[in-house]
N, C-alpha and C positions, 0 to 999 in steps of 0.2 A: 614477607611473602604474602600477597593478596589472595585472600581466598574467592573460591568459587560462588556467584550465588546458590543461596538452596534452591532445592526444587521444592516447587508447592506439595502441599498434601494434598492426599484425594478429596480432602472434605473441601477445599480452598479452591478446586480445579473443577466448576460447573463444565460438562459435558461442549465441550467447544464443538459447534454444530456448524451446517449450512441454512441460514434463517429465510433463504426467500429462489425464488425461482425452481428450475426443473431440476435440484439436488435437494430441496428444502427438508429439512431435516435428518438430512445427511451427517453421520456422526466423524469427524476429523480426528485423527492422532496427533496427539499433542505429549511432549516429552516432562510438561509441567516445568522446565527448565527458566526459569523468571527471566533471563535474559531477553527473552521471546516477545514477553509481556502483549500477550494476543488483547486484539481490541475488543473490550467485552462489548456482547451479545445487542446491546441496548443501543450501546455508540456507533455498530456497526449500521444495524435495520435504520439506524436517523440519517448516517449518511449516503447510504442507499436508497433513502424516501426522496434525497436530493440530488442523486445525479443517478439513480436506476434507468432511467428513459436514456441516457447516452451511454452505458453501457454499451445496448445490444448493437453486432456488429462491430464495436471497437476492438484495439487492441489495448488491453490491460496493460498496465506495467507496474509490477507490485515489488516495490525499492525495501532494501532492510525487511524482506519481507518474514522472517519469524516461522511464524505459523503458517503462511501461506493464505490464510483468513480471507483476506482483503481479495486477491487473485482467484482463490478459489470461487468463494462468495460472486465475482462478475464473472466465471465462465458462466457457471448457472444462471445466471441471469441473463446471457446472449450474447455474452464478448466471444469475439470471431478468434481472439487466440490471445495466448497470456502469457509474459515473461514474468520471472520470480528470479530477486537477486537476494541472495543470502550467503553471506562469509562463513556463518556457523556451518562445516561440510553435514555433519550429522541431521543439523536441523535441515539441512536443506535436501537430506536424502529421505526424513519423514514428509515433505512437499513432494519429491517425485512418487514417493508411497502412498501420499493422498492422491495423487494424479489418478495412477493407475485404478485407487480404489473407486473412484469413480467415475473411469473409463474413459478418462478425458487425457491421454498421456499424446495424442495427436496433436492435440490444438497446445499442449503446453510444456516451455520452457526454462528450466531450471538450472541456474546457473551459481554456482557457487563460491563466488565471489566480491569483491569492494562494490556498492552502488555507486560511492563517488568517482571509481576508475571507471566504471563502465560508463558510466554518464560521461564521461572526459572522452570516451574511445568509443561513442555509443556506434552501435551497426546502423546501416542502412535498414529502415524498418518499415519500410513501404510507403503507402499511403493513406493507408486506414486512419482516422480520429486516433488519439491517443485517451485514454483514462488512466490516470495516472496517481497512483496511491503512496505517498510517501509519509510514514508511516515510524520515525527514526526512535532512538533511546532519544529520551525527551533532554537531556543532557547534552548534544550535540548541537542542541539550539544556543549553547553557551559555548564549551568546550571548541566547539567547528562553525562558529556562528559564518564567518565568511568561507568556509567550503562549504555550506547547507545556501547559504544566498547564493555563490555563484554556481552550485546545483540545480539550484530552484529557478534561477535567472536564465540557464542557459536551457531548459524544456520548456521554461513558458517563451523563448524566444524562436524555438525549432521546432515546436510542438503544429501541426499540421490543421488548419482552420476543422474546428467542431471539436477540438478536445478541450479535453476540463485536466481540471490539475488539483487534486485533495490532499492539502498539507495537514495532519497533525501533530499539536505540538501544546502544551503548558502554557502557564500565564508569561513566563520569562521571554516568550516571543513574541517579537512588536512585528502583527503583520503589513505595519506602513514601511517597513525597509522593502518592502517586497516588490518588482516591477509593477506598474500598475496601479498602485495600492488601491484606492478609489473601487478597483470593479473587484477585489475579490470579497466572498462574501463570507462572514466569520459569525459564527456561532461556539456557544458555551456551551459544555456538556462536563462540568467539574470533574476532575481534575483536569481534564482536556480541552483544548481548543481545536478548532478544526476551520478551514481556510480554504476554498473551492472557486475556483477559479474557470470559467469559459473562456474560448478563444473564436471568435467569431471574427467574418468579413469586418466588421466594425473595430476588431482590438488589435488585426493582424497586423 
């Protein structure tokens, strides 16, 4: 019988905040449940320093979203409106709790659900730019490697001219499988990799 992860301790669970835009410092509920494994604080503000200016105006789409971190973090910063997919139902009812905490339950979406069915069944989602944050257990870059490529493959293919596409993922993924390889741009952040992707007139 497999057990549950622990939940962190208080001393182990720094205050999971909102680090930038018109929430900033906004303090988020977090269940400390490790499955969540929220993007620390540090890794967050770097990938923000590189795709904040396409935020504003987009729609977010914050996949395996956890904590809601990633979604949360680009309403504040000017995303026109923001989907959250999360299977855990619990965690995904402390993301409508953050919603409301910061008064943002209008502009956002929470669905409690598989990211790879919804991708497979995605909605008609307008025409807004996409910013798109996937975000998975770093395990499923192995475990799922060809359902995470034809994930990844089928939004950078549908994905609407001026969206970006921000994979994080471990050393264990080669982002040359990825469509494109050449334009996405991959940066180190130890234990972490991270993989950012534009879609422009030029890539479409």
């Amino acid at each position: 019988m497999s057990k549950r992860p622990p939940k962190m301790s208080s001393d182990e669970v720094v205050g999971l905040r909102i680090i930038g835009g018109r929430f900033r410092g906004r303090k988020l509920e977090y269940s400390g449940d490790r499955r969540t494994r929220p993007m620390k604080d540090r890794l967050r503000e770097a990938v923000f320093n590189l795709v904040g200016y396409d935020v504003k105006g987009a729609l977010a789409i914050d996949l395996f979203a956890g904590t809601g971190a990633l979604g949360l973090e680009a309403v504040s910063r000017g995303a026109a409106k923001a989907i959250f997919l999360e299977r855990h139902f619990p965690t995904a009812a402390i993301i409508r709790k953050n919603a409301k905490t910061l008064e943002s339950e209008a502009i956002i979406e929470v669905s409690a659900g598989d990211s790879f069915l919804w991708c497979k069944r995605r909605p008609n989602l307008g025409t807004l730019p996409w910013v798109v944050f996937c975000s998975p257990p770093y395990d499923f870059f192995v475990s799922r490697n060809e359902d995470m490529l034809e994930m990844i493959g089928g939004l950078w293919q549908d994905a609407p001219e001026g969206s970006v596409i921000v994979v994080e993922s471990d050393e264990r993924f080669d982002f040359q499988t990825l469509p494109d390889p050449s334009a996405w741009l991959v940066r180190e952040y130890a234990p972490a990799v991270v993989g950012i992707y534009r879609k422009n007139a030029a890539k479409a």
